[in-house]
C-alpha positions in Angstrom: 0.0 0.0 0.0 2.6 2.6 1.0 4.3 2.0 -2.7 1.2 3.0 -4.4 0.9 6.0 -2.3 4.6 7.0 -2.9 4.0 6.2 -6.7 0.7 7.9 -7.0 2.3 10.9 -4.8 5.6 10.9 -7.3 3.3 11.1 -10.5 0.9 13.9 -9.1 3.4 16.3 -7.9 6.0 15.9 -10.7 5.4 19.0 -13.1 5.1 19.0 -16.8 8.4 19.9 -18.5 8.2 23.6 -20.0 9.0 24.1 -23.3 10.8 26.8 -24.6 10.3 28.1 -28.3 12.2 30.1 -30.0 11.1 32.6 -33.0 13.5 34.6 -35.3 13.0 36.8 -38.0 15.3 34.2 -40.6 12.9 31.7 -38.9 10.6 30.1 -40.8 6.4 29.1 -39.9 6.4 25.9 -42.3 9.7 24.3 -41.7 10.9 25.5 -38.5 10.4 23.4 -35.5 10.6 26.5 -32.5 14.2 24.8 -31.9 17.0 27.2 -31.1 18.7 26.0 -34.4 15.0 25.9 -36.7 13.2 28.9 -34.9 9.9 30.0 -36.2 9.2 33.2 -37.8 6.3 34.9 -35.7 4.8 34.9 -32.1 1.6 34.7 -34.0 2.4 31.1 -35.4 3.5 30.0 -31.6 0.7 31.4 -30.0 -2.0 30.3 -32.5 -4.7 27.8 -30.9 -5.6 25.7 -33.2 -2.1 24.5 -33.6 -1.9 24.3 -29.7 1.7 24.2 -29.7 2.1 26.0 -25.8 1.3 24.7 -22.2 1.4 26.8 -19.1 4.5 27.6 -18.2 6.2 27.8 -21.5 8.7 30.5 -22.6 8.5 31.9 -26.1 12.2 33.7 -26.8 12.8 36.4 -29.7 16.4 36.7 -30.9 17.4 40.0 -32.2 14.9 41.6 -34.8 12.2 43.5 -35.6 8.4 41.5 -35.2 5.8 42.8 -37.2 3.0 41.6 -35.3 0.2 43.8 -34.2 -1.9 41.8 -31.9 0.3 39.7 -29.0 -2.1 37.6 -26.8 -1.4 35.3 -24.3 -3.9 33.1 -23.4 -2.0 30.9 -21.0 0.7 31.4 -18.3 3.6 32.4 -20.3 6.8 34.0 -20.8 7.5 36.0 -23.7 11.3 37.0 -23.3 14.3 37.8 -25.5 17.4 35.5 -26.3 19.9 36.7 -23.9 21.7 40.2 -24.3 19.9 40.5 -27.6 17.0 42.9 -28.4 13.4 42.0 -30.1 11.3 44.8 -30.9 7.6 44.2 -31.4 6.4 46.2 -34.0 3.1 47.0 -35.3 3.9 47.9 -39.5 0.2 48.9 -40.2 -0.1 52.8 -41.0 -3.7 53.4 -38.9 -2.5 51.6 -35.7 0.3 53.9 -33.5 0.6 50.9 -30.7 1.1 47.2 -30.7 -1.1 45.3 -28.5 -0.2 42.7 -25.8 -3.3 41.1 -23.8 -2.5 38.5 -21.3 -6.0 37.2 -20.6 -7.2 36.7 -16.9 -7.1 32.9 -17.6 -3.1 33.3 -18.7 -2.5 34.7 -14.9 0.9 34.4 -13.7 2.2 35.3 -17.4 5.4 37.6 -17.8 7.5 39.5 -20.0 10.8 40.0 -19.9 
């Protein structure tokens, strides 16, 4: 009895592994696989639900570059950083909008950028 409880107790505490992902503006959406050597192009291709790539507690990392992405949400506990020393500007390219938006939604609590 007391291995089952030490077994159960083992599986129920250990946490999921976080995954890190990594976008780059020489990434690419079709081929890449969010790897630090085969990073992904945009945050929107990470962050897109029906793909469902991300669990809480994930980090998605920008190398150096510009992102023209308008609309950032998060819509689970994450961690959008950059890579580093290096700096990732978020950028929104369309003439009628003057800001970029990032919504972390109340169910993505705990979220954080860095």
């Amino acid at each position: 009895m007391y291995r089952v409880f030490l077994a159960l107790l083992v599986a129920v505490s250990t946490p999921a592994l976080a995954t890190e992902w990594f976008v780059s503006p020489s990434g690419n959406d079709n081929t890449g696989n969010g790897s630090l050597s085969a990073p992904f192009r945009t945050v929107r291709h990470v962050l897109n639900t029906s793909l469902n790539m991300t669990n809480p507690g994930d980090t998605i990392t920008l190398r150096a570059g510009t992102y023209n992405e308008c609309d950032v949400r998060l819509r689970k506990r994450l961690t959008l950083r950059s890579y580093g020393s290096e700096r990732a500007h978020i950028h929104c390219a369309i003439t009628t909008a003057d800001s970029v938006t990032i919504q972390i939604d109340t169910n993505a609590s705990g979220s954080r950028l860095s």
